[in-house]
One Martini backbone bead per residue (centre of mass of N, CA, C, O) as a GRO file, in nm:
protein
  439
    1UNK     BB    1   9.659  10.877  11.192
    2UNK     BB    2   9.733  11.208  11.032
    3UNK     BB    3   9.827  11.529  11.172
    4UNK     BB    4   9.896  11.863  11.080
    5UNK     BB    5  10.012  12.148  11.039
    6UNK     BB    6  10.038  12.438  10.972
    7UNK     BB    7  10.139  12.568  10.734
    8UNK     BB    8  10.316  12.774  10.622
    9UNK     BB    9  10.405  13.047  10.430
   10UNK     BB   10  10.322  13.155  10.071
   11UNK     BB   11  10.373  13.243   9.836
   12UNK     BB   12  10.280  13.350   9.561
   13UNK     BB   13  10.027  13.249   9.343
   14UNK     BB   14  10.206  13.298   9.093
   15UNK     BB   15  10.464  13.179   9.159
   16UNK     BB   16  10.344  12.901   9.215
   17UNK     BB   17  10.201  12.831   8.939
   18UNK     BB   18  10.487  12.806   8.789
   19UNK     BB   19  10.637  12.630   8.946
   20UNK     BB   20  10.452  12.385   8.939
   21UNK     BB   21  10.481  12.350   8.612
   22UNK     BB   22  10.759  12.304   8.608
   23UNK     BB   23  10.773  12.057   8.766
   24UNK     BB   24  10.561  11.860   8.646
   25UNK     BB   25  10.737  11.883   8.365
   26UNK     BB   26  10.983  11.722   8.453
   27UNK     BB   27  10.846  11.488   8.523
   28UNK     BB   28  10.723  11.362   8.308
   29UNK     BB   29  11.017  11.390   8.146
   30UNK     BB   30  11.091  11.135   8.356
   31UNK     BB   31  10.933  10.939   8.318
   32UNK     BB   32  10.885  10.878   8.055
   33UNK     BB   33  11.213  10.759   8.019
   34UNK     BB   34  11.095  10.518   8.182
   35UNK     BB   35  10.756  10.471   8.154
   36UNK     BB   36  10.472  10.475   8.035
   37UNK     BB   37  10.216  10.695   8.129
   38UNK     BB   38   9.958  10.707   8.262
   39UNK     BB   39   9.643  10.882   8.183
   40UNK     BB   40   9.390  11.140   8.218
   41UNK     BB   41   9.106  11.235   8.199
   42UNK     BB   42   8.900  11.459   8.051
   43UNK     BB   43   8.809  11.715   8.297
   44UNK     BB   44   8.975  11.567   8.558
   45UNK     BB   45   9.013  11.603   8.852
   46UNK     BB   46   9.166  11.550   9.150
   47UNK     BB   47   9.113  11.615   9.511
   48UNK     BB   48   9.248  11.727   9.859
   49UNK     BB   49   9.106  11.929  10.125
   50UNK     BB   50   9.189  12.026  10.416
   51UNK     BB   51   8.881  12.165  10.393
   52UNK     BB   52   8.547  12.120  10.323
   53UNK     BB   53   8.503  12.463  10.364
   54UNK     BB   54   8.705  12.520  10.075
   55UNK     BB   55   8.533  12.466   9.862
   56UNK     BB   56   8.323  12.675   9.704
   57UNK     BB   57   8.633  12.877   9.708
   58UNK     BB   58   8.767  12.715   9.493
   59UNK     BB   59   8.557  12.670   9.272
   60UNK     BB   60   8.534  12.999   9.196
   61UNK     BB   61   8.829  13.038   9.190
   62UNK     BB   62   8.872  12.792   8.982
   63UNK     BB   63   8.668  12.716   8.741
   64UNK     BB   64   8.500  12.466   8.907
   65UNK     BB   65   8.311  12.184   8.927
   66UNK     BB   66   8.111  11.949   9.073
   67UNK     BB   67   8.091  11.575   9.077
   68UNK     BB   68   8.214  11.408   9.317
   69UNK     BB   69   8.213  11.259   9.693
   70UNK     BB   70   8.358  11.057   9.938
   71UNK     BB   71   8.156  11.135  10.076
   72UNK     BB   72   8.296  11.300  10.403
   73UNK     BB   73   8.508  11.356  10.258
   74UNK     BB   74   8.782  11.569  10.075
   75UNK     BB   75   8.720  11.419   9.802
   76UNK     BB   76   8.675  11.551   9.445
   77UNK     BB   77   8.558  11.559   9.227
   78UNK     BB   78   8.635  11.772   8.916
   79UNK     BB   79   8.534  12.012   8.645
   80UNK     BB   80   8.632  12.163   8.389
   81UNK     BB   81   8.652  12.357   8.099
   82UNK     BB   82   8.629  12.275   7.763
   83UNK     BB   83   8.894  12.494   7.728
   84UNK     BB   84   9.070  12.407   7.939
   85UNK     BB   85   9.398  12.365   8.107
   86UNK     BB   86   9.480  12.055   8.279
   87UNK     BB   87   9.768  12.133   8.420
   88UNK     BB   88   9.730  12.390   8.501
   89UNK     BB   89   9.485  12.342   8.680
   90UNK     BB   90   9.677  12.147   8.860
   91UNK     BB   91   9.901  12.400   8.904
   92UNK     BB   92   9.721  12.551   9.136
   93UNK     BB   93   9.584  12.390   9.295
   94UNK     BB   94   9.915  12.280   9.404
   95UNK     BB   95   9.923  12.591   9.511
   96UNK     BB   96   9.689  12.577   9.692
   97UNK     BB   97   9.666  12.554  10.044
   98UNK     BB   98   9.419  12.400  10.068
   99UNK     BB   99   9.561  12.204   9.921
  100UNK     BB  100   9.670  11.862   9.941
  101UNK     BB  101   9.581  11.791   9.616
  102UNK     BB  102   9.645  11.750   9.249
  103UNK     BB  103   9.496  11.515   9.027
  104UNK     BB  104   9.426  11.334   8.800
  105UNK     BB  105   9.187  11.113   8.652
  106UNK     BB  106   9.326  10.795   8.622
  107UNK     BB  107   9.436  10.534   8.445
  108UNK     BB  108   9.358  10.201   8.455
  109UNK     BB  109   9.460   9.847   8.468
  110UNK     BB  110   9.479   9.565   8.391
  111UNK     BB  111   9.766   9.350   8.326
  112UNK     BB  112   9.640   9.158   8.051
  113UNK     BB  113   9.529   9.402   7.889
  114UNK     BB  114   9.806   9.566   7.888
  115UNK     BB  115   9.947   9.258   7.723
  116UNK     BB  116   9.770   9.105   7.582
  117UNK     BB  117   9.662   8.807   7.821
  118UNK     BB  118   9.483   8.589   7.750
  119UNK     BB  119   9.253   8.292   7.793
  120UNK     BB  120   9.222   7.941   7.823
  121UNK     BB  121   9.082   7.647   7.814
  122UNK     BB  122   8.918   7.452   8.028
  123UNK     BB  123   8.892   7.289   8.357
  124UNK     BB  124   8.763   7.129   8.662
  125UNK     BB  125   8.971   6.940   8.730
  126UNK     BB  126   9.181   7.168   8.714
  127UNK     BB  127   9.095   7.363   8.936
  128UNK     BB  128   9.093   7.112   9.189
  129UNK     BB  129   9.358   6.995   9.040
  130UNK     BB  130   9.694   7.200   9.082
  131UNK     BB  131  10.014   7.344   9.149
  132UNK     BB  132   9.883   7.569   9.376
  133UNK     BB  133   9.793   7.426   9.639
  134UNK     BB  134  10.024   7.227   9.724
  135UNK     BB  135  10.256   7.474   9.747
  136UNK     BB  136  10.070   7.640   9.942
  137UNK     BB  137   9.937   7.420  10.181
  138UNK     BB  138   9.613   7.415  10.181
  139UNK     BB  139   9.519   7.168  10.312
  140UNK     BB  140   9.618   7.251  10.586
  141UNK     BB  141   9.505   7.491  10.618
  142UNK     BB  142   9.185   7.372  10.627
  143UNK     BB  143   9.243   7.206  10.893
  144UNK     BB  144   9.198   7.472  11.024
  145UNK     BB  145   9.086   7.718  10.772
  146UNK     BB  146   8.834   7.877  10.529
  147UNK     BB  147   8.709   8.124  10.583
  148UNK     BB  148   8.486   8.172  10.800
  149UNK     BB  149   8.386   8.524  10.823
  150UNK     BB  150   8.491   8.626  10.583
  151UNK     BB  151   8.545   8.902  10.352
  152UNK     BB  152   8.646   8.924   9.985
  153UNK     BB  153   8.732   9.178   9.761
  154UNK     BB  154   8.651   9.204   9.433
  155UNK     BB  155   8.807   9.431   9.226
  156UNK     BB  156   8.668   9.465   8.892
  157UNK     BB  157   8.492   9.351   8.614
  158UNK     BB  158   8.330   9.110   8.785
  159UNK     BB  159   8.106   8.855   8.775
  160UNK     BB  160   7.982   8.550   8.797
  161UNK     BB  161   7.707   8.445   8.957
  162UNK     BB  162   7.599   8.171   8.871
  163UNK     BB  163   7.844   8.021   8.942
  164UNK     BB  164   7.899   7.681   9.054
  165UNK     BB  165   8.163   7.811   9.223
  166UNK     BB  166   8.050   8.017   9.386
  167UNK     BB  167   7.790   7.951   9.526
  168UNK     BB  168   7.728   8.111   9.793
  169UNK     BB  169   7.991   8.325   9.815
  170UNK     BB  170   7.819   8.611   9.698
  171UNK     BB  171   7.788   8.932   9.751
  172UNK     BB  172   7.671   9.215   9.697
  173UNK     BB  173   7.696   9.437   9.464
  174UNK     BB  174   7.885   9.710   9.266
  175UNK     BB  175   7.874   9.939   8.983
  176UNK     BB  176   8.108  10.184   8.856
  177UNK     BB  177   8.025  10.186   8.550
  178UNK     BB  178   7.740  10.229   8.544
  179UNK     BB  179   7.600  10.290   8.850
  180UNK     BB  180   7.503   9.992   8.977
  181UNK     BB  181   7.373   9.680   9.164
  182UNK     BB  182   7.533   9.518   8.910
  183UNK     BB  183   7.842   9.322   8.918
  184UNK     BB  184   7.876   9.175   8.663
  185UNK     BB  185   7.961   9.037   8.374
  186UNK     BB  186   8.071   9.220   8.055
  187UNK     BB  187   8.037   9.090   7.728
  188UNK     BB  188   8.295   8.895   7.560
  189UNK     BB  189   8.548   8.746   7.440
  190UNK     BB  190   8.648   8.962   7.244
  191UNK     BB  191   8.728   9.075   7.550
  192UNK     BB  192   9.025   9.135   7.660
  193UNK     BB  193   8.868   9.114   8.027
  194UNK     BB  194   8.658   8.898   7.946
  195UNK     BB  195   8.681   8.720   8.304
  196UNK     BB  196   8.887   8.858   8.505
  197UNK     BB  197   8.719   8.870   8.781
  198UNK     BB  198   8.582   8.544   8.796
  199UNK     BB  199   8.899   8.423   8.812
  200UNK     BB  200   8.982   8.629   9.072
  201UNK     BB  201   8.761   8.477   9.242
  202UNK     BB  202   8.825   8.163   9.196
  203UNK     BB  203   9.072   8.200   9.345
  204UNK     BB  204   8.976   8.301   9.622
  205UNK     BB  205   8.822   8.007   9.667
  206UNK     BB  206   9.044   7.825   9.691
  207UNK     BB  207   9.175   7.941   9.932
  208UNK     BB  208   8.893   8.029  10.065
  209UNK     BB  209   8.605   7.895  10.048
  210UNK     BB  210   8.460   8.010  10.328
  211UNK     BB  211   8.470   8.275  10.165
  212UNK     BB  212   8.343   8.589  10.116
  213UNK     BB  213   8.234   8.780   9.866
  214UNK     BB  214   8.287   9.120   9.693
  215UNK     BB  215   8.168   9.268   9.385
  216UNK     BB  216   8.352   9.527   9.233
  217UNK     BB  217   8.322   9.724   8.998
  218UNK     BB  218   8.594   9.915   8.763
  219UNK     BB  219   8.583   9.745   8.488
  220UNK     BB  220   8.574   9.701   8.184
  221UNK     BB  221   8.588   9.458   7.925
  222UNK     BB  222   8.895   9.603   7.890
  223UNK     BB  223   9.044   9.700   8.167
  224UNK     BB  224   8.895   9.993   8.217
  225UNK     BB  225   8.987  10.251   8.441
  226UNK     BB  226   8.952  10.483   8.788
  227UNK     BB  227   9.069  10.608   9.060
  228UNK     BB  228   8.815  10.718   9.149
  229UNK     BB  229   8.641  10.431   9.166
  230UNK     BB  230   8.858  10.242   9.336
  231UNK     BB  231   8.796  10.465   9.581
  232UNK     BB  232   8.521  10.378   9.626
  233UNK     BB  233   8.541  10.096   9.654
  234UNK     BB  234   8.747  10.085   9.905
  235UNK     BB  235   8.529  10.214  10.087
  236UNK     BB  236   8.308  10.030  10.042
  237UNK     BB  237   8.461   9.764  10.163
  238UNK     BB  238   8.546   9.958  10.446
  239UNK     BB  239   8.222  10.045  10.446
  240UNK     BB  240   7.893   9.955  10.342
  241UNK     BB  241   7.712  10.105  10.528
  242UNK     BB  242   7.863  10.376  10.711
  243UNK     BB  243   7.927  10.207  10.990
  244UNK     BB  244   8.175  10.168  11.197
  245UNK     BB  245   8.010   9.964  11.412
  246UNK     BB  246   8.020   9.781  11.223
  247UNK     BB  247   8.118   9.451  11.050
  248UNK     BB  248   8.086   9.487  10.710
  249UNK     BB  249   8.328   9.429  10.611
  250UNK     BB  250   8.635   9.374  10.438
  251UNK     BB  251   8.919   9.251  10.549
  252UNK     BB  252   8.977   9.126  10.233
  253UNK     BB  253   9.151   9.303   9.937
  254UNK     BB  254   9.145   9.305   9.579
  255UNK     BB  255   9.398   9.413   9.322
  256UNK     BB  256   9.432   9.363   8.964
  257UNK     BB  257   9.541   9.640   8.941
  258UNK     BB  258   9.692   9.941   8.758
  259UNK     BB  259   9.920  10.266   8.761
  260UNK     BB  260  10.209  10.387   8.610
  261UNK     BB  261  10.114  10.631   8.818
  262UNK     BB  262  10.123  10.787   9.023
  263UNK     BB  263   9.895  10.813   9.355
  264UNK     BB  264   9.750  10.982   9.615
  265UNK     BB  265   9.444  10.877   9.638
  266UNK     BB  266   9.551  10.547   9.651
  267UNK     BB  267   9.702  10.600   9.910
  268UNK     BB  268   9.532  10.702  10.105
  269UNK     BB  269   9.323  10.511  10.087
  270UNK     BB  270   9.487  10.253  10.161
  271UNK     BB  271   9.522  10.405  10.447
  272UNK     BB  272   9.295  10.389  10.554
  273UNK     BB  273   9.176  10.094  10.503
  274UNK     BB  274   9.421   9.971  10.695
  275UNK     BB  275   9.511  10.177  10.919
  276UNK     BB  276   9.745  10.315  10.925
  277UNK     BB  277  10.101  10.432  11.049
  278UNK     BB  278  10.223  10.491  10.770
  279UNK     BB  279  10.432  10.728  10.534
  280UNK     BB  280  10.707  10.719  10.430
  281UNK     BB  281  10.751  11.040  10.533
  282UNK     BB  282  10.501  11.200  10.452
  283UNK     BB  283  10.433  11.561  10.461
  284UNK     BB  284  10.065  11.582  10.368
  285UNK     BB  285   9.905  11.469  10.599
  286UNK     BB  286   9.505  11.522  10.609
  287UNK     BB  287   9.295  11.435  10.917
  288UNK     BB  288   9.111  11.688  11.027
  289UNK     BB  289   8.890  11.641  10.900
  290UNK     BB  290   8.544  11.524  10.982
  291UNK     BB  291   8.531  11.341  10.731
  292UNK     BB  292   8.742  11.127  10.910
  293UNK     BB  293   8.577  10.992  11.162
  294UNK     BB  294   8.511  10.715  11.065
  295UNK     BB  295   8.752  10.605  11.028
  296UNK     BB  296   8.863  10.642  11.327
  297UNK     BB  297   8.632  10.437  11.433
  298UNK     BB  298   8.722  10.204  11.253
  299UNK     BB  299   9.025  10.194  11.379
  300UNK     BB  300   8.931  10.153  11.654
  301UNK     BB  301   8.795   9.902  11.616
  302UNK     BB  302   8.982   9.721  11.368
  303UNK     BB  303   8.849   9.739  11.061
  304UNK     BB  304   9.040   9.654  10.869
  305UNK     BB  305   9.226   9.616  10.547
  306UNK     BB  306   9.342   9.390  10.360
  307UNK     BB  307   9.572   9.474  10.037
  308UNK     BB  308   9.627   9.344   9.747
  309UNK     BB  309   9.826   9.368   9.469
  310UNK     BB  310   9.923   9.394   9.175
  311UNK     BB  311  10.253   9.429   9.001
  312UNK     BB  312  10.286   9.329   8.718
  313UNK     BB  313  10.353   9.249   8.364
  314UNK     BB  314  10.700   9.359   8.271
  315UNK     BB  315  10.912   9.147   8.387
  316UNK     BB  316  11.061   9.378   8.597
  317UNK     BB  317  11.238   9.627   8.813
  318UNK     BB  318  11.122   9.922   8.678
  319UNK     BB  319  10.800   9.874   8.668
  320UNK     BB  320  10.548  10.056   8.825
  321UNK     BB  321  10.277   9.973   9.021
  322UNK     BB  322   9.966  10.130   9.100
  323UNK     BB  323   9.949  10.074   9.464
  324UNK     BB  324  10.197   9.884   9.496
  325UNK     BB  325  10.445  10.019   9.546
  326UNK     BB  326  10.371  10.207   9.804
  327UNK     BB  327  10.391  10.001  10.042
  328UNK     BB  328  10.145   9.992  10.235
  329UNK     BB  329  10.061   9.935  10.565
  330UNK     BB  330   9.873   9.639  10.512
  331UNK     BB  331  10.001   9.558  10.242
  332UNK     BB  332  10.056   9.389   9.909
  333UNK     BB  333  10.285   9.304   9.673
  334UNK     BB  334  10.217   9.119   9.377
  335UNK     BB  335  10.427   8.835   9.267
  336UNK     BB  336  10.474   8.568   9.046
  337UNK     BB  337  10.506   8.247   9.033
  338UNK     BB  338  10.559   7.941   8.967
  339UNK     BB  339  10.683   7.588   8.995
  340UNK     BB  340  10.947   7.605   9.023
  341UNK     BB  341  10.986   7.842   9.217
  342UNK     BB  342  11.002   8.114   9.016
  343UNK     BB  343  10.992   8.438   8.866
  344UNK     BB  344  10.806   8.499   8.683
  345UNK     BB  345  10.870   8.663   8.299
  346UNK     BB  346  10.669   8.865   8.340
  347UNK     BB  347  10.701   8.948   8.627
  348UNK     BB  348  10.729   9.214   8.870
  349UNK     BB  349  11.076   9.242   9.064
  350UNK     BB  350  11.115   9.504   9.290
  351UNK     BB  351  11.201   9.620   9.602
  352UNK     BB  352  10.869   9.686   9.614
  353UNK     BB  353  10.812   9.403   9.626
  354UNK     BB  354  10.708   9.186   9.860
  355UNK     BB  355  10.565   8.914   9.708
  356UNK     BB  356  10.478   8.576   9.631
  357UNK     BB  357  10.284   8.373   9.376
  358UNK     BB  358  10.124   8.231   9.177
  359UNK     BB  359  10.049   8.244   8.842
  360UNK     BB  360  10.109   8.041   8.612
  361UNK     BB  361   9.853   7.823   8.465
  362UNK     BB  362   9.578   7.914   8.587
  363UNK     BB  363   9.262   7.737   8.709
  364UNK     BB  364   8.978   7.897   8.645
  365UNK     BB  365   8.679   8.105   8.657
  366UNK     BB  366   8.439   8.155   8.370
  367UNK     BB  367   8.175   8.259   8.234
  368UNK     BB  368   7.921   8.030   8.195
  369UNK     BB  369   8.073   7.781   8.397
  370UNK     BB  370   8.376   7.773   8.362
  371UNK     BB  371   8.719   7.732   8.231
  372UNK     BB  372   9.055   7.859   8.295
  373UNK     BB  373   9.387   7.959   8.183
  374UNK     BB  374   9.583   8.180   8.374
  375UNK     BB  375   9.830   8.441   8.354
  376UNK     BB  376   9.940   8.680   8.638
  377UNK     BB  377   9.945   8.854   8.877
  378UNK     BB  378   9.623   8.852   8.899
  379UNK     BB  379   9.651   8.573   9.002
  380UNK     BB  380   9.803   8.607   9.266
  381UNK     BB  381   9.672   8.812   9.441
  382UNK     BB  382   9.452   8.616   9.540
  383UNK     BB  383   9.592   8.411   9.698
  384UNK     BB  384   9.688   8.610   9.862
  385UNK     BB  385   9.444   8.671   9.984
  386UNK     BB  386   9.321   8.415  10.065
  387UNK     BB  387   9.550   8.359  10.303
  388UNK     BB  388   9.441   8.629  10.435
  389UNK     BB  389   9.152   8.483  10.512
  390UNK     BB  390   9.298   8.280  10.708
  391UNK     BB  391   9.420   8.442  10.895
  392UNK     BB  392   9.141   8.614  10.989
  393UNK     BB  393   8.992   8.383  11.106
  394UNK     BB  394   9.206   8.260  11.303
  395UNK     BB  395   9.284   8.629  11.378
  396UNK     BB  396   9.043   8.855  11.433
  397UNK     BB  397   9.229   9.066  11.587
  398UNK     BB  398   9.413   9.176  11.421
  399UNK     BB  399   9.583   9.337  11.188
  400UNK     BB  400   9.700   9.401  10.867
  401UNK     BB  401   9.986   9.392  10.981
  402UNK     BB  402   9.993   9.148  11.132
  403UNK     BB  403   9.937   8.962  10.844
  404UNK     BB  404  10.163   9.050  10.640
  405UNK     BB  405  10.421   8.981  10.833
  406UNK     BB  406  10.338   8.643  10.840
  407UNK     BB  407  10.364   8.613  10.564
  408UNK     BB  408  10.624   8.678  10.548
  409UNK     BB  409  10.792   8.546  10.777
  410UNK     BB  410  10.657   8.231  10.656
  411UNK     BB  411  10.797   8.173  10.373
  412UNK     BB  412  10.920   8.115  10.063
  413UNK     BB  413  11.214   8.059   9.843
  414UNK     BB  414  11.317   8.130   9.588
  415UNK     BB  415  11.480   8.078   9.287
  416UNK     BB  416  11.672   8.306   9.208
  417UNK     BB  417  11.562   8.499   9.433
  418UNK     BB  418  11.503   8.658   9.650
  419UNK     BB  419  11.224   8.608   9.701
  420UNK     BB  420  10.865   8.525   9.839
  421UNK     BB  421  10.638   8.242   9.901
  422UNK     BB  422  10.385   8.221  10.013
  423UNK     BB  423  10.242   8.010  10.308
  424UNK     BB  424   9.965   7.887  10.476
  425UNK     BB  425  10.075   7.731  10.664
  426UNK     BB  426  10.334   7.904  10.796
  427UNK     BB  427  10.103   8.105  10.875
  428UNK     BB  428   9.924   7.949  11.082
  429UNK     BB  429  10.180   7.764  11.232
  430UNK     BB  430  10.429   7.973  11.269
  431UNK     BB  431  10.619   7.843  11.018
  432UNK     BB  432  10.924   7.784  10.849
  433UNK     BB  433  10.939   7.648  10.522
  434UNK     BB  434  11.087   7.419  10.378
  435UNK     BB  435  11.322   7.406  10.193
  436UNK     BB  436  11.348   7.437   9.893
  437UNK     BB  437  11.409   7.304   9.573
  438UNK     BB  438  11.662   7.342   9.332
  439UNK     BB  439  11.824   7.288   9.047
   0.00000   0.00000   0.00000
């Protein structure tokens, strides 16, 4: 990790303020303009300040107080009063040399619920027999390991503990949108996302059966969270207990969700937890203050976390969905890919996508003891964390960057597109899986 030297001198305060609002005016009619940028809470800032003792005089200073804080990071959800513009206050913020960053506190979304994309009814004949653990090589990467001794987090709506699919392979979660340590999914059919976290756990046991898993809730029934929660939640799973000593960490993270609005606080939480050395040359990293010493020691450790990411399901090459697009080393960017070998037709699949995996027509475990249908990128980042689960057990002294390193490099070509898409033999075995065959 990264650590900057002191700022040079700052214009005046008033000046600062100005610049900065019309500059963030600016970007948003930029973004809008290219695709609905996702909103954030009303009342709510996300900040990081370059040093958490310049707290009490920041909320002092700019009339905020505290909601709460990512441990002993200097990382803080913040609350406006019922009255502020909230633009304002986040350009006063960002105009302000000790913030590191000030941005709204973003809404995100499942992929599917954000297209209005239902499961049907399925089998479990179907989910134990379908077309992408073949074309994944699943059954031979399975006669060298089923990943077990990993444990893969999954961040989403929650989990059907009961599921006799599931049945012995989930450790307790916990849930960021009641509060509480019951990580359940939550709902009826009648809401848009539920059983969507269900779903890309039962891809995630599929692909790695011997692995566990660990559900954490932060999306409610209709697939709304914030990026808040996931960065709580992303800090939880690569460190449980708060003892970076200890390895009860989660190897490998799927995230299938995200937001179409850039994430300052979302890229820097997946470098911590990646362990990453790489900021795609970003000059405002800044790891100096003692609330980032366990991540630190956790990284000196090796415990790092391979981050699996939904790309999104705009269809297109502009679509951008974070922390997906972030491409952040260590992480993996997952678009969906057909039967026939092809980047399906919903899938975005633009240059910051890293890799492709099945994704259209699969079924997995929905809430109830059943089985559905589901397509979606949301279905494919859990197949590429499954094979990231089983490189992790293969090669446990490993790096995040060099397990994703490995999954891209022993890919498989699909048809039409540059795009690749995993390969569990080819990454087990190190070698290139052999040429697709395209109509």
């Amino acid at each position: 990790m990264k650590e900057l030297q002191a700022p040079q001198a700052a214009p005046p305060l008033r000046t600062r303020i100005l610049l900065a609002a019309a500059s963030a005016a600016l970007l948003l009619a930029g973004a809008a303009s290219v695709q609905a940028a996702d909103s954030g809470l009303p009342r709510q800032i996300v900040v990081q300040l370059r040093s958490g003792d310049s707290l009490s005089a920041v909320l002092s200073d700019h009339g905020l107080t505290l909601a709460r804080r990512l441990g002993p990071r200097p990382f803080y959800l913040l609350r406006t009063g019922a009255s502020d513009d909230l633009a304002v206050k986040i350009a006063a913020l960002g105009a302000d040399p000790r913030v590191a960053f000030a941005e709204p506190n973003l809404r995100v979304r499942d992929p599917e619920a954000r297209k209005r994309s239902v499961w049907a009814i399925g089998r479990q004949s179907d989910y134990l027999d379908q077309w992408a653990p073949q074309q994944l090589g699943l059954a031979a990467a399975h006669a060298v390991t089923d990943g077990s001794g990993v444990t893969v987090a999954v961040i989403d709506t929650g989990v059907d503990f009961n599921h006799p699919a599931l049945a012995g392979r989930l450790r307790p979660g916990l849930d960021y949108v009641a509060g509480d340590t019951d990580a359940s999914e939550e709902g009826s059919t009648a809401d848009a996302a539920y059983g969507h976290g269900t779903h890309v756990a039962g891809l995630v046991a599929l692909a790695a059966p011997g692995a566990q898993i660990l559900p954490l809730r932060v999306l409610d029934a209709q697939g709304r969270g914030n990026i808040w929660n996931v960065a709580a939640a992303l800090l939880h799973a690569a460190d449980p207990d708060g003892n970076p000593a200890t390895a009860d960490h989660a190897q490998v993270i799927n995230l299938s969700l995200g937001t179409t609005t850039p994430t300052k606080l979302l890229d820097k939480v997946v470098e911590l937890v990646t362990c990453s050395d790489d900021d795609d040359g970003e000059d405002d990293d800044d790891y100096s203050d003692p609330g980032f010493n366990r991540d630190r020691e956790r990284c000196d450790l090796h415990h790092g976390s391979v981050v699996t990411a939904a790309a999104g399901n705009g269809g297109n090459a502009r679509e951008l969905q974070y922390p997906a697009a972030e491409r952040a080393e260590g992480a993996l960017s997952v678009a969906a890919s057909t039967a026939a070998s092809r980047v399906a037709s919903f899938s975005n699949r633009g240059p910051w996508v890293m890799i492709a995996a099945p994704g259209e027509g699969l079924t997995s475990t929905v809430p109830g003891g059943g089985y559905a249908v589901w397509s979606g990128t949301s279905m494919a980042a859990p197949l590429a964390a499954g094979i990231a689960a089983l490189l992790r057990a293969h090669q446990p002294d490993w790096k995040p960057v060099d397990v994703t390193k490995r999954m891209q490099d022993r890919s498989a070509r699909l048809c039409g597109s540059w795009l690749r898409r995993v390969d569990a033999r080819g990454a087990l075995d190190d070698e290139v899986p052999p040429p697709t065959v395209c109509p």
